[in-house]
N, C-alpha and C positions, 0 to 999 in steps of 0.2 A: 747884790748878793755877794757874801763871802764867804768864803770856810774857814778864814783867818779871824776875820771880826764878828764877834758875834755882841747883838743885839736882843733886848729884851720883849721890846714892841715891834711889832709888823709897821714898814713906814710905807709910804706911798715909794715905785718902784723897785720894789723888794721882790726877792724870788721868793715864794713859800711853798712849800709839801702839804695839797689838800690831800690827809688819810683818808680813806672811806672806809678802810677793814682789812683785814692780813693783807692780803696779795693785792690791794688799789690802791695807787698811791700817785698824785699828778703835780706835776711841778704846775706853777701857775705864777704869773710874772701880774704883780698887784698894783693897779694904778688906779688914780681916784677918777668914781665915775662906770669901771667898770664892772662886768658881772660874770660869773663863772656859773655853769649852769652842769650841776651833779644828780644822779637819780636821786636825789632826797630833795633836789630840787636848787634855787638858785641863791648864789653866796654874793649878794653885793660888796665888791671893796671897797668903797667910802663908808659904810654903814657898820658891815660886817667884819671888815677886814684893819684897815687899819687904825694903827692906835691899840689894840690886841693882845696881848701876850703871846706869844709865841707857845705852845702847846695848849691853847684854849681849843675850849668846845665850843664849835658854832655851831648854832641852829640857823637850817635851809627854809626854804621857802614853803615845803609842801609839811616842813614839821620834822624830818630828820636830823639827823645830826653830823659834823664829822668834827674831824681834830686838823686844827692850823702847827704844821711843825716848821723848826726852823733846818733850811738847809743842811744836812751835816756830807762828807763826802759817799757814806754808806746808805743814805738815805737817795740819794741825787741817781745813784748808778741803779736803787732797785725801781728807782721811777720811771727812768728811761727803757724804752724799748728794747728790746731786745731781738738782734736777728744773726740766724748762723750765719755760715761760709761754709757751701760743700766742696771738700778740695776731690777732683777725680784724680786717676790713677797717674793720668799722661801731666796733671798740673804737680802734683810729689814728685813724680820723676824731674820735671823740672826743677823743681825748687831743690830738692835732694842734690842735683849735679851743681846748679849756683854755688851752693854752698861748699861744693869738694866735700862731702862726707864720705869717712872708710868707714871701716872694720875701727872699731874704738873711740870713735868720736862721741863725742856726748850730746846731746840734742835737748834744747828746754821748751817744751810746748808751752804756754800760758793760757792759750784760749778758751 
């Protein structure tokens, strides 16, 4: 898998994005032989997967459907998990003092 190179067909060890629908979306590391198993049912990679186009419609096992996408970096971060960090009061105080923050300082949260 790259974010650099991009590729037209799904190859044998390739990362791809099985969509299921807005909010499911599962990264899945494609090797011949192997089988991914989705509620619509199951995605053979030697059969199903590669050799592909890259945003094809596959049909599962029990008759559904989903979409094969290729990696992109916006796709990769909304597939992964996601889990907070609760900061308590005594763990800011600390980090606040590390840092030497006054009166004027500027502070960039990103999380």
């Amino acid at each position: 898998m790259s974010f650099v190179e991009y590729s037209d067909f799904i190859q044998d060890g390739d990362v791809a994005i099985v969509h299921l629908g807005h909010n499911s979306m599962t990264p899945v590391k494609v090797q011949h032989g192997a089988q991914t198993q989705t509620r619509y049912g199951v995605i053979r990679h030697s059969t199903d997967l590669i050799g592909q186009r890259y945003g094809s419609k596959v049909t599962c096992s029990k008759g559904g459907w989903v979409h094969i996408l290729h990696p992109t970096p916006e796709l990769w971060t909304a597939s992964l998990p996601h889990r907070t960090q609760i900061l308590y009061t005594t763990d800011i105080a600390m980090v606040t003092m590390m840092l030497e923050l006054k009166p004027g300082s500027v502070v960039c949260e990103s999380g």
